[in-house]
matplotlib code that plots the C-alpha trace (Angstrom):
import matplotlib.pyplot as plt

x = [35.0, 34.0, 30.9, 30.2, 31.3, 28.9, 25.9, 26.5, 26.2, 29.8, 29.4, 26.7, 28.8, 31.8, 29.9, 28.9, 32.1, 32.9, 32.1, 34.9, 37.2, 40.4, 42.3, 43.8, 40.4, 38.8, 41.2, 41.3, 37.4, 37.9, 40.2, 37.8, 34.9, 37.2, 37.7, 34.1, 32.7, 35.3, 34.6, 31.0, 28.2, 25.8, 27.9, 28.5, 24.4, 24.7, 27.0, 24.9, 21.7, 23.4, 22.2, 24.2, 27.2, 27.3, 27.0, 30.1, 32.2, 31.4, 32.4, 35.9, 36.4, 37.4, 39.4, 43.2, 44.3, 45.4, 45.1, 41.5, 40.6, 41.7, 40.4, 37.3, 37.5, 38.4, 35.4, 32.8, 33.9, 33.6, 30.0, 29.3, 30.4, 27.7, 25.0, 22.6, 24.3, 24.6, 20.8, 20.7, 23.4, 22.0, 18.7, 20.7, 22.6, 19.5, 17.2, 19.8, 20.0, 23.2, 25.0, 22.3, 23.8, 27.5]
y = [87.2, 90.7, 90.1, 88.3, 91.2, 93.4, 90.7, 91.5, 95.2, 96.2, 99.0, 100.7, 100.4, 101.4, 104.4, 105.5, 105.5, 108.3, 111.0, 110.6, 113.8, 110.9, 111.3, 107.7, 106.0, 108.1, 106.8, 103.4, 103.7, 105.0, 102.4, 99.7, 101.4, 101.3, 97.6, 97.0, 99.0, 99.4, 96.8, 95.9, 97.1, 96.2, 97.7, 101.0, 101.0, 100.3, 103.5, 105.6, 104.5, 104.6, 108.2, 111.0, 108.5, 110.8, 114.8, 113.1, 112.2, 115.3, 116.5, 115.1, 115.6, 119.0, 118.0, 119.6, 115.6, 115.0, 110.9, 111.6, 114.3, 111.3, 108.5, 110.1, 111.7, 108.3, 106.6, 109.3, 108.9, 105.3, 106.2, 108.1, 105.7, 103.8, 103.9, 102.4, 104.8, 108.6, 108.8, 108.6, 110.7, 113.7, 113.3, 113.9, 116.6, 118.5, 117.7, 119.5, 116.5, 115.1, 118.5, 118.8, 117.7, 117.6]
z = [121.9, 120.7, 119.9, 123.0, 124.6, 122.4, 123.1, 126.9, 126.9, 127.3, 124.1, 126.3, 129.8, 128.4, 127.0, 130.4, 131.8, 128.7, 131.3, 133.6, 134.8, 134.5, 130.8, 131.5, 132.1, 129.3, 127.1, 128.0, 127.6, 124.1, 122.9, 124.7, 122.6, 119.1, 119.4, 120.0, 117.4, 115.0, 112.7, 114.3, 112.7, 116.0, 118.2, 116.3, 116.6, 120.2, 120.8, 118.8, 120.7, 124.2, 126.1, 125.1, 123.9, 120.4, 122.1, 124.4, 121.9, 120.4, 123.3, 123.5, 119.9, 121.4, 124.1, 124.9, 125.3, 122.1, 122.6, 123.9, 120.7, 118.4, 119.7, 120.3, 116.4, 114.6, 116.7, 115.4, 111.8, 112.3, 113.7, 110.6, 107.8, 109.1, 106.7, 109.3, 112.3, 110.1, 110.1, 113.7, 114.3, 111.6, 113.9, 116.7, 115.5, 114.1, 117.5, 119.0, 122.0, 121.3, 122.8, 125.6, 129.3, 128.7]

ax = plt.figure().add_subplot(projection="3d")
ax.plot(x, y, z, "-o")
ax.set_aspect("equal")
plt.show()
C-alpha cells in the first residue's frame, strides 16, 4: 500500500501541506511523511526533490512544538542516511536554496 501511495505522489502532496500555521495538521503531515519515507528509499528521494520540502523541515527542526521539532528532526536524519538523498541535501545546504522562502 505504501508504495502505491508513494507511486501516486502523496510524498510530494503531503510535503506541501508542511507549510501550514496548524501544529495538529503539521503533525499529522509529519507522521504521514515518516511512514512514507521511512523505510522507502524512493520516497525519501521524492521529499528531498519536492520544492523547498528540505529548508521546511529545517525549518521546523526549530520549532517551540516539541512533537513537530521531532518528527520533523527524525525525518531529516532519515533524509540524510540516505546515501542517494545526503548529496542532494549538502547541495542544498551549500546553494543556500533550501532556507530561501520559509
Amino acid at each position: 500500500m505504501r508504495s502505491h501511495l508513494v507511486m501516486k505522489g502523496a510524498v510530494s502532496r503531503l510535503a506541501a501541506k508542511l507549510r501550514t500555521d496548524s501544529s495538529e495538521i503539521c503533525v499529522r503531515v509529519l507522521l504521514g511523511l515518516g511512514m512514507l519515507c521511512g523505510s522507502s528509499q524512493e520516497a525519501q528521494e521524492q521529499l528531498a526533490e519536492t520544492d523547498r520540502a528540505i529548508g521546511t523541515l529545517l525549518h521546523l527542526m526549530k520549532s517551540s512544538d516539541l512533537d513537530i521539532r521531532g518528527i520533523a528532526h527524525d525525518l531529516f536524519a532519515a533524509l540524510c542516511s540516505n546515501k542517494q538523498v545526503k548529496p542532494k541535501i549538502e547541495h542544498l545546504l551549500r546553494s543556500d536554496r533550501a532556507t530561501k522562502d520559509i
